[in-house]
C-alpha positions in Angstrom: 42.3 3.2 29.9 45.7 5.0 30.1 46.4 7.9 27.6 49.4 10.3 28.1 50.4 13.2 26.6 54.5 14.0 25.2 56.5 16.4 24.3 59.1 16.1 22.1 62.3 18.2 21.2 63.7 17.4 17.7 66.8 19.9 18.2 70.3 18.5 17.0 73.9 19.1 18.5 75.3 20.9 14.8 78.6 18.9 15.9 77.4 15.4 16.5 74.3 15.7 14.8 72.6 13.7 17.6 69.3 14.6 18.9 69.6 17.3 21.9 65.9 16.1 23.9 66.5 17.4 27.5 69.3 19.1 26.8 67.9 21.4 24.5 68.4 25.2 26.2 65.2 25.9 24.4 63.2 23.2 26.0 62.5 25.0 28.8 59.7 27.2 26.5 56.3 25.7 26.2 56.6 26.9 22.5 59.2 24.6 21.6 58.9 20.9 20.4 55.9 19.5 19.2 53.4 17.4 21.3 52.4 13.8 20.8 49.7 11.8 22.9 49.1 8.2 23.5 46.3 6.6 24.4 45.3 2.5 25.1 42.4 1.3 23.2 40.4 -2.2 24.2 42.8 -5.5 23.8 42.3 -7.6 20.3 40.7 -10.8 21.1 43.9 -12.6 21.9 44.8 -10.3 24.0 47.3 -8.2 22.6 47.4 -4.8 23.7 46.9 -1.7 21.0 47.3 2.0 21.3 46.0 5.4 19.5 49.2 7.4 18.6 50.0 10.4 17.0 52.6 13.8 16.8 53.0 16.6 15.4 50.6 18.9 17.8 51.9 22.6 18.5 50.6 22.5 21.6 49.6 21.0 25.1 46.2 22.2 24.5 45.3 20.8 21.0 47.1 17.7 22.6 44.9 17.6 24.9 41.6 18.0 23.3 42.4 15.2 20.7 43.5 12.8 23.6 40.2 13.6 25.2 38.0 13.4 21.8 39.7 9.4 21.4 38.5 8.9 24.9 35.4 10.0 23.7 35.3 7.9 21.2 35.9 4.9 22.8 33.3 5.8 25.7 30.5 5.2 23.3 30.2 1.7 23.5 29.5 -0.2 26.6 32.0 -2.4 27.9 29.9 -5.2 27.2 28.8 -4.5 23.6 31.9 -6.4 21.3 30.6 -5.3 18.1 30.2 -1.6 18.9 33.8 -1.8 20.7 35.4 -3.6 17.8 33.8 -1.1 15.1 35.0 1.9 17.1 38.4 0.5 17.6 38.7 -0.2 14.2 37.7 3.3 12.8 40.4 4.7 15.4 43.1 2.6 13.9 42.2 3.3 10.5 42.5 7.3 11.6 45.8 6.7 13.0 47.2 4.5 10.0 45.6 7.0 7.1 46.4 10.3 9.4 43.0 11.7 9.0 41.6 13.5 11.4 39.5 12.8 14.3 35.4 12.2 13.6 33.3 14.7 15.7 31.8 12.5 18.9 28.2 13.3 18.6 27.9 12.0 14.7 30.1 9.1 15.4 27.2 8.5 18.2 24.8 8.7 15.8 26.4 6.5 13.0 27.0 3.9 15.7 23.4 3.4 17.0 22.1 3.6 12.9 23.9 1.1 12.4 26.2 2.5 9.5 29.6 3.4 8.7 31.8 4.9 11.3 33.4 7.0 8.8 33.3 8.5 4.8 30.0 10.3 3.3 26.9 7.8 4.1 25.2 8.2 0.7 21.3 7.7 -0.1 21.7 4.2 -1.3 23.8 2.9 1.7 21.3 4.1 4.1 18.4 2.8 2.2 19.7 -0.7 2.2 20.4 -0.4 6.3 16.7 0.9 6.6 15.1 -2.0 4.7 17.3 -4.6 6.1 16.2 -3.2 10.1 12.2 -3.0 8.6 9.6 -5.3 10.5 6.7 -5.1 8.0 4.4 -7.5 6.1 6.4 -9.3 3.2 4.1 -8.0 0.7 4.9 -4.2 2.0 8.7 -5.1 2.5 8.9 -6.3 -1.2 7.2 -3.1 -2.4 9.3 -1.1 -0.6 12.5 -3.1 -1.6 11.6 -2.9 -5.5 11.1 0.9 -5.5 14.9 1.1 -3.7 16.3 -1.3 -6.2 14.4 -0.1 -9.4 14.3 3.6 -8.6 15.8 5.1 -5.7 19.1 3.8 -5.6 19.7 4.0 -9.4 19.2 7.9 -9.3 20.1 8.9 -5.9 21.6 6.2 -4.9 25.2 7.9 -5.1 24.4 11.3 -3.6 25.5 11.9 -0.1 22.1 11.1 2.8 23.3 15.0 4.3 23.2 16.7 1.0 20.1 15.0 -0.8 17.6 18.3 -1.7 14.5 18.6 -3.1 16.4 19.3 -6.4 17.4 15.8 -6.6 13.7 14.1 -6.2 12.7 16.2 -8.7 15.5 15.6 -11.3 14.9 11.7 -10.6 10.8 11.8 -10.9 11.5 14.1 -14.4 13.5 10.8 -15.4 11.1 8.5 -14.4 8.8 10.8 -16.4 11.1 10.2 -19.5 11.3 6.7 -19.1 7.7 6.5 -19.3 7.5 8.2 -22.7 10.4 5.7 -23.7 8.4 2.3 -22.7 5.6 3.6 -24.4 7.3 4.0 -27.4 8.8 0.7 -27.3 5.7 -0.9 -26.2 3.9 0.3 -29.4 6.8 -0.8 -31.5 6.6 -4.3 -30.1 2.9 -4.4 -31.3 3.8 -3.7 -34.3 6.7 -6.2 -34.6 3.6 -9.1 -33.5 1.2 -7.6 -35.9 4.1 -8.2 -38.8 5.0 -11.3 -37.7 1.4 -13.1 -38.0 0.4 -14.7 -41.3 -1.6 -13.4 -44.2 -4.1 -16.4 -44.0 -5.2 -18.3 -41.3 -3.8 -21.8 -40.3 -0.5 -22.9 -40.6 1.6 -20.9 -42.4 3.3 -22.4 -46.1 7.1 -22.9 -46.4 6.9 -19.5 -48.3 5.2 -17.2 -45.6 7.1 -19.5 -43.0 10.3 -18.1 -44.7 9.0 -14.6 -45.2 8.1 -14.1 -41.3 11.5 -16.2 -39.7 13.0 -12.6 -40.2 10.2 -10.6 -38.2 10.1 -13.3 -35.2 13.9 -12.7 -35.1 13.5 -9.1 -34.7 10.5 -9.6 -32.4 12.3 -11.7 -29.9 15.7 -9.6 -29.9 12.9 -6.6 -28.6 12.6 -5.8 -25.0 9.3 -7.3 -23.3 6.5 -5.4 -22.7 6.7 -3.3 -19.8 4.6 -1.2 -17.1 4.2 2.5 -17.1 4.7 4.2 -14.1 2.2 6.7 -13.5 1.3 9.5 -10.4 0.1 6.4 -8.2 3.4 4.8 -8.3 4.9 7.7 -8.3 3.3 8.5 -5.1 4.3 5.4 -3.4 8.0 5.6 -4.7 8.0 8.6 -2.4 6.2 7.2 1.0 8.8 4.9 0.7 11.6 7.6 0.4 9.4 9.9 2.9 9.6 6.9 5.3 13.5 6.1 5.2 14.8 9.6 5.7 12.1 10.2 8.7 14.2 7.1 10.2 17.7 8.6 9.5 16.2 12.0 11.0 15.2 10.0 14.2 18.8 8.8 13.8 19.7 12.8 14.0 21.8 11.7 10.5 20.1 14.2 8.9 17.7 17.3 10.1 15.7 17.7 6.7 13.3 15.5 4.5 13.5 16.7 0.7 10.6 13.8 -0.2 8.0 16.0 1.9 8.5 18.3 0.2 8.4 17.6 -3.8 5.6 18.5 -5.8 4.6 15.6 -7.2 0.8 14.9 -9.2 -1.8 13.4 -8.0 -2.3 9.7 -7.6 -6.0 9.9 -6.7 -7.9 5.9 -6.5 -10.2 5.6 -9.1 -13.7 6.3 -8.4 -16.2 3.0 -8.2 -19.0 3.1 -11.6 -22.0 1.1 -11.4 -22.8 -0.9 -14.3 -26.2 0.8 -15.2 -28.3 -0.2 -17.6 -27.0 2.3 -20.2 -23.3 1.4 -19.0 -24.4 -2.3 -19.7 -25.8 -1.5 -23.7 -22.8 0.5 -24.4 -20.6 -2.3 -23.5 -22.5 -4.8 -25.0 -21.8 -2.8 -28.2 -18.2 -1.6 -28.3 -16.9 -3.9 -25.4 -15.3 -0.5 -23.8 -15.6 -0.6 -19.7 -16.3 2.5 -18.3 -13.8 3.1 -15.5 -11.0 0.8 -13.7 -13.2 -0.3 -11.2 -16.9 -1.1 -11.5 -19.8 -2.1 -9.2 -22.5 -4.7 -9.7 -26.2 -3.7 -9.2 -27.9 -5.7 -6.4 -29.4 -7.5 -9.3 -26.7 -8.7 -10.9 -25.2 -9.3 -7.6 -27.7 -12.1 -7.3 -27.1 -13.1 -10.9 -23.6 -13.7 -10.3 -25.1 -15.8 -7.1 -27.3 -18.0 -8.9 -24.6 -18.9 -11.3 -22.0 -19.7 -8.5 -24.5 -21.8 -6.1 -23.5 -24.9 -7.1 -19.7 -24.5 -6.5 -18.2 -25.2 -3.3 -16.6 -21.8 -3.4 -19.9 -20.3 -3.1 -20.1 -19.5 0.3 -17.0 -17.0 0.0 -18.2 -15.0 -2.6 -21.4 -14.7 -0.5 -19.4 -13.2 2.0 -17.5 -11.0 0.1 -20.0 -9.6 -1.9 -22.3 -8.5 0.6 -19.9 -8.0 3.7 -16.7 -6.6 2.0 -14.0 -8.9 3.3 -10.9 -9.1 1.3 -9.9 -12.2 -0.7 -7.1 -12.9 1.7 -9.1 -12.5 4.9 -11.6 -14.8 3.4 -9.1 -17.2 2.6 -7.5 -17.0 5.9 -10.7 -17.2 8.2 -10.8 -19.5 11.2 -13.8 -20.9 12.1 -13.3 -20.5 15.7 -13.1 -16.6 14.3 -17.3 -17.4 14.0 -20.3 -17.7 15.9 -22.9 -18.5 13.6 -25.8 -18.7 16.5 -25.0 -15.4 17.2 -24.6 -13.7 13.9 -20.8 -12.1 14.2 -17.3 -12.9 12.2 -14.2 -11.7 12.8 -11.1 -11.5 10.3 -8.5 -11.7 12.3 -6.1 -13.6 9.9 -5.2 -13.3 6.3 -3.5 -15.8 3.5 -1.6 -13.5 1.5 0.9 -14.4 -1.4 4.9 -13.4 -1.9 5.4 -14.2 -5.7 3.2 -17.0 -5.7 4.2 -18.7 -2.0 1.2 -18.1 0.4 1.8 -17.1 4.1 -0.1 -16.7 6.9 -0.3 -12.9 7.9 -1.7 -10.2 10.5 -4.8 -8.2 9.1 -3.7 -5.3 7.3 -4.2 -2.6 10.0 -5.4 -2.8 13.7 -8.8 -2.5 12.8 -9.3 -4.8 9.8 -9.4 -7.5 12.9 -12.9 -5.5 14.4 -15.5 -8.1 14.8 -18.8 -7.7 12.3 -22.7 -9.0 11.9 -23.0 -11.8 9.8 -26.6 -11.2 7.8 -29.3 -14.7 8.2 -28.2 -15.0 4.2 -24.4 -15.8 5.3 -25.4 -17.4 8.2 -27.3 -20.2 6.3 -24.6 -20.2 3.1 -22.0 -21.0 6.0 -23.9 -23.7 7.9 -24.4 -25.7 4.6 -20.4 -24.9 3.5 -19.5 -26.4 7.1 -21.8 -29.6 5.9 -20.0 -29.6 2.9 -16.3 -29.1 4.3 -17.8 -32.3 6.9 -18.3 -34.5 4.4 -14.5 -33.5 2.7 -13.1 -34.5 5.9 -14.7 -37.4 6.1 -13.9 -38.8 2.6 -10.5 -38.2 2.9 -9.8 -39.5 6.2 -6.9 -39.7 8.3 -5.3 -37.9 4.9 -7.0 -34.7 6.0 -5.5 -31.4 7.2 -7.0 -29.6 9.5 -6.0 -26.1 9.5 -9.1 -24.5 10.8 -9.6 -22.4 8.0 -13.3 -22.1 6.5 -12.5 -22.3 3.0 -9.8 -24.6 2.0 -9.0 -27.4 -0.4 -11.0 -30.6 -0.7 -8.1 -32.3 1.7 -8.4 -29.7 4.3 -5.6 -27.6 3.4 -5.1 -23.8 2.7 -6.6 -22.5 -0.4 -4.3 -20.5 -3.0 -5.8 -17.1 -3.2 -5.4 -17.2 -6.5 -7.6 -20.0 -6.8 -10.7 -17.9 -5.4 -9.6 -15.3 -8.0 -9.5 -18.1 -10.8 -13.0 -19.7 -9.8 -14.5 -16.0 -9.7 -13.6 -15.8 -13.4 -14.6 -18.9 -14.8 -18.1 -18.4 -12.5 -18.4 -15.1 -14.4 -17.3 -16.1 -17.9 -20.5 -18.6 -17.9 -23.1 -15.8 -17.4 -24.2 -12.8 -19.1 -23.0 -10.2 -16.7 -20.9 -7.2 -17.3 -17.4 -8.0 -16.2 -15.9 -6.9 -12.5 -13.1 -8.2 -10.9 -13.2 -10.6 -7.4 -11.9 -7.2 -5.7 -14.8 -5.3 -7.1 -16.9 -7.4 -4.7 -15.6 -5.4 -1.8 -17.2 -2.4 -3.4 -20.3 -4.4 -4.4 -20.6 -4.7 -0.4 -19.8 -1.2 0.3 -22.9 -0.1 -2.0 -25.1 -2.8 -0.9 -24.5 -1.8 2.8 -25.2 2.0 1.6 -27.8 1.1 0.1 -29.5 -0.8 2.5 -30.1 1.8 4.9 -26.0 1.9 6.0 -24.6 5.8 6.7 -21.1 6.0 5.4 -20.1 5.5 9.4 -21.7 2.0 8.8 -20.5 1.1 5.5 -16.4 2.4 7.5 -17.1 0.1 10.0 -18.7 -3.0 8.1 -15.3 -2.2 5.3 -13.2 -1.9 8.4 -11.2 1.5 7.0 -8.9 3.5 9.4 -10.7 6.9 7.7 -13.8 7.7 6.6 -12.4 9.3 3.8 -11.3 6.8 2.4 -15.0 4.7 2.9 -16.9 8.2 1.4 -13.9 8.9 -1.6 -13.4 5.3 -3.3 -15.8 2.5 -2.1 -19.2 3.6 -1.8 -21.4 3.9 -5.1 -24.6 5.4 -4.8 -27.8 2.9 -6.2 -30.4 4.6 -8.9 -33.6 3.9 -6.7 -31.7 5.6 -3.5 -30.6 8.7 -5.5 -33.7 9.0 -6.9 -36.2 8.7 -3.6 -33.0 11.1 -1.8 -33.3 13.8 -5.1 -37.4 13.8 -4.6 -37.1 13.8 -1.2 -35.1 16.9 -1.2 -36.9 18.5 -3.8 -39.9 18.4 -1.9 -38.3 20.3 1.0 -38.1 24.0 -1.5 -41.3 25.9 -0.7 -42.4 27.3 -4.2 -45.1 30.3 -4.3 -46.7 28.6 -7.8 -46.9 25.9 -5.9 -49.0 26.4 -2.8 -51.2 28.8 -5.6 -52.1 25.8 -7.6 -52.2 23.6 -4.4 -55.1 26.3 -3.2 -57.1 26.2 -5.9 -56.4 22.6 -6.1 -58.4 22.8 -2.4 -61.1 25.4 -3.4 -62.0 23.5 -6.8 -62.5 20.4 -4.4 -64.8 22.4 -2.0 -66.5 23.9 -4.9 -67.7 20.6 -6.0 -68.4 18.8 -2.9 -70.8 22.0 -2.1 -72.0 21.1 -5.8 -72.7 17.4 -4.5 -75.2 18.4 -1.4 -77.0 21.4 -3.4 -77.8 19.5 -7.2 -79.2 16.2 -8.5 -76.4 14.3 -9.8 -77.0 14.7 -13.5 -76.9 10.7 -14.0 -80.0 10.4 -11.4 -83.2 9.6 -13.4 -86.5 12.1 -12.2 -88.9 10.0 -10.4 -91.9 9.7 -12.3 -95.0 11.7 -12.1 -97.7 9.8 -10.1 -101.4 9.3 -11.6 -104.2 10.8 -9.7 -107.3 9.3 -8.9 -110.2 11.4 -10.7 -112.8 10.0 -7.5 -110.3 11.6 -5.4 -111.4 14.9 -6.4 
């Protein structure tokens, strides 16, 4: 492209007031004039030529250096790119028209191949929408991460510039989360208090009196805000992966060189720990109806409880499965049969049925090694075989009407199952027995603690759970049985030598000794004397 460089004299004849330009006497001094430069940008679509102009410079050199920084400019798109041409021609036109000056090359560079605005202060919540909209994730992650930006991020530091977001910041906007908390909870308790006034005195149907006395308290109960969700140190945590994530994307981008969110002290969002329902766990319950912790494990023996009560269903096969092998509910949903070889003993979730809002969708397993390939036990083998005979017959009642999908578990026409419908046949299963209550996740732990139980180290119970750590298997899914922390506690006690021990365990030996020496030297004090014999007097 040509460019061109000018200098211009602005001198007047003081008798004609014309402009002097090369007659100027002073014009022969580099000093003099100003400097103006030129330069051709790409053609508009039509074909119409436009230029980069501007005057005023005081000399060749800062003339220069401008013409060669639009040159710049315009050399970081390839010929071939229209968008990145048209966005970089319009920036330099809008610098010409407003005056402004020049944008440096390298972060022009690095605005262009983000994706963001050529020019002006990129702020937090622009660069958070770019980020999510240029995300390739599962929908489930995408509309976590997309309701912590639109809930929390960008309401708070949405506004504040990407290059000058601190630590200060994240700690000002997690201090308002904080007080929001304490807000919801106050108006969560004032909304139980608005339904507790607005119920009748007496049971039934309320009279025309009551009826009049409560239209008052319903009116003030539905003008309240809904209940609503605290936000404690776990999703506090995950508000800042999400954060953590974006700006180490805009520091790949070299947009900024600093990430505030690895840095914030924030409190621990530690998973809950797994409780087995004990028998004292279970009497207390029974009792006060209080559950012990957020997550609780089944004994094996209520395990096989549950079992009994859910053999009958045609659902039963999956619970089977994920009791006792740990798959989740949407990798049982989503499992092929071709995924199983049922002479061989081995299943492999390699799909899931997940759910966004309540529309289901076929999805990769959560990590690379959720799709590892695991023994099926003779138990699972047989509760599959007589599933398949089950799903056979399905197929065959409904004909030509049937879908085949290839999934195991499905609908009685062949099609996918809802997750939510496992979920729902769990409860009602469980709400027909006697058992203390867990939910259909819990089942996953339920295998964890089976497998550990059975023999499994914790490198067995990782692989069977498919984890990416063992931390994670040995921290939150793995509940140790009674019977095996009993027969480990003995087993270890036996290993301490104790002096009192071996003392008593010698004369133990000698008293034993003593009386078997006792057993060969005496009559036994039970043994009747033989009696005397008569002698014959002719003998004599």
């Amino acid at each position: 492209m040509k460019g061109s460089t000018h200098r211009r004299c602005y001198c007047r004849d003081p008798r004609t007031g014309k402009p002097l330009g090369k007659q100027c006497p002073k014009r022969s001094s580099r000093k003099h004039g100003s400097y103006s430069i030129r330069q051709e940008l790409p053609p508009r679509e039509d074909g119409t030529r436009r230029s980069f102009s501007r005057t005023g410079y005081e000399s060749l050199k800062a003339a220069q250096a401008d013409l060669d920084r639009v040159r710049a400019l315009v050399g970081l798109a390839d010929s071939d790119d229209a968008d990145s041409v048209s966005r970089l021609v319009t920036m330099l036109e809008e610098v010409a028209a407003e005056k402004a000056a020049l944008p440096e090359v390298e972060e022009t560079r690095r605005r262009l191949n983000a994706g963001v605005a050529l020019r002006g202060s990129l702020t937090v919540g622009e660069w958070l929408d770019g980020w999510l909209a240029a995300k390739k994730r599962r929908k489930t992650t995408l509309n976590g991460y997309a309701s912590h930006i639109r809930v929390h991020l960008k309401p708070r530091i949405g506004h504040v510039r990407l290059d000058r977001l601190n630590v200060g910041h994240l700690v000002e906007m997690f201090d308002a989360i904080a007080d929001a908390n304490e807000v919801i909870a106050a108006e969560n308790q004032a909304r139980r208090e608005q339904i507790a006034r607005c119920k009748p005195n007496r049971p039934g149907r309320p009279v025309a009196a009551e009826r009049e006395r409560l239209a008052p308290e319903r009116a003030k109960l539905a003008e309240m805000k809904p209940f609503r969700k605290l936000n404690g140190p776990s999703t506090w945590q995950a508000i800042r992966r999400t954060l953590r994530a974006a700006l180490n994307s805009a520091i790949a981008q070299q947009l900024i060189t600093f990430n505030p969110a690895a840095h914030v002290e924030l409190e621990s969002g530690k998973r809950p720990k797994p409780l087995l329902w004990t028998d004292e766990r279970v009497r207390r319950w029974r009792e006060t109806g209080e559950i012990p912790g957020p997550v609780m494990v089944w004994t094996p023996q209520q395990f096989g409880a549950f079992l009994d009560a859910a053999e009958e269903d045609r659902l039963y096969a999956i619970f089977h499965l994920m009791g006792s092998r740990g798959l989740r509910r949407g990798e049982a949903v989503g499992q092929d049969w071709h995924e199983i070889d049922l002479d061989a003993g081995l299943i492999t979730p390699a799909k899931e049925i997940v759910v966004d809002g309540w529309d289901p969708y076929e999805s990769e397993p959560k990590t690379d090694g959720s799709a590892n390939t695991i023994a099926l036990d003779s138990a699972n083998v047989t509760a599959l075989r007589d599933h398949k005979v089950r799903q056979e017959k399905e197929r065959a009642e409904w004909g030509t009407a049937w879908q085949d999908t290839g999934k195991v578990f499905t609908q009685e026409d062949g099609s996918w199952l809802h997750p939510e419908t496992v979920s729902d046949t769990f409860r009602r299963i469980l709400a027909t027995t006697d058992l203390p209550p867990i939910t259909l996740r819990d089942l996953r732990h339920v295998a964890a603690t089976l497998t550990h139980g059975g023999g499994g180290d914790i490198h067995a119970v990782k692989e069977t759970l498919r984890h990416s750590t063992i931390t994670l298997t040995s921290d939150t899914y793995t509940s140790l049985l009674p019977e095996v922390d009993r027969e480990i506690a003995e087993k270890a006690a036996n290993l301490i030598p104790r002096a009192r021990k071996a003392a008593e365990s010698a004369d133990e030996s000698l008293d034993d000794a003593s009386s078997a020496h006792a057993s060969l030297t005496h009559e036994p004090e039970n043994e009747e004397a033989p009696e005397p014999t008569e002698v014959d007097p002719s003998a004599k």
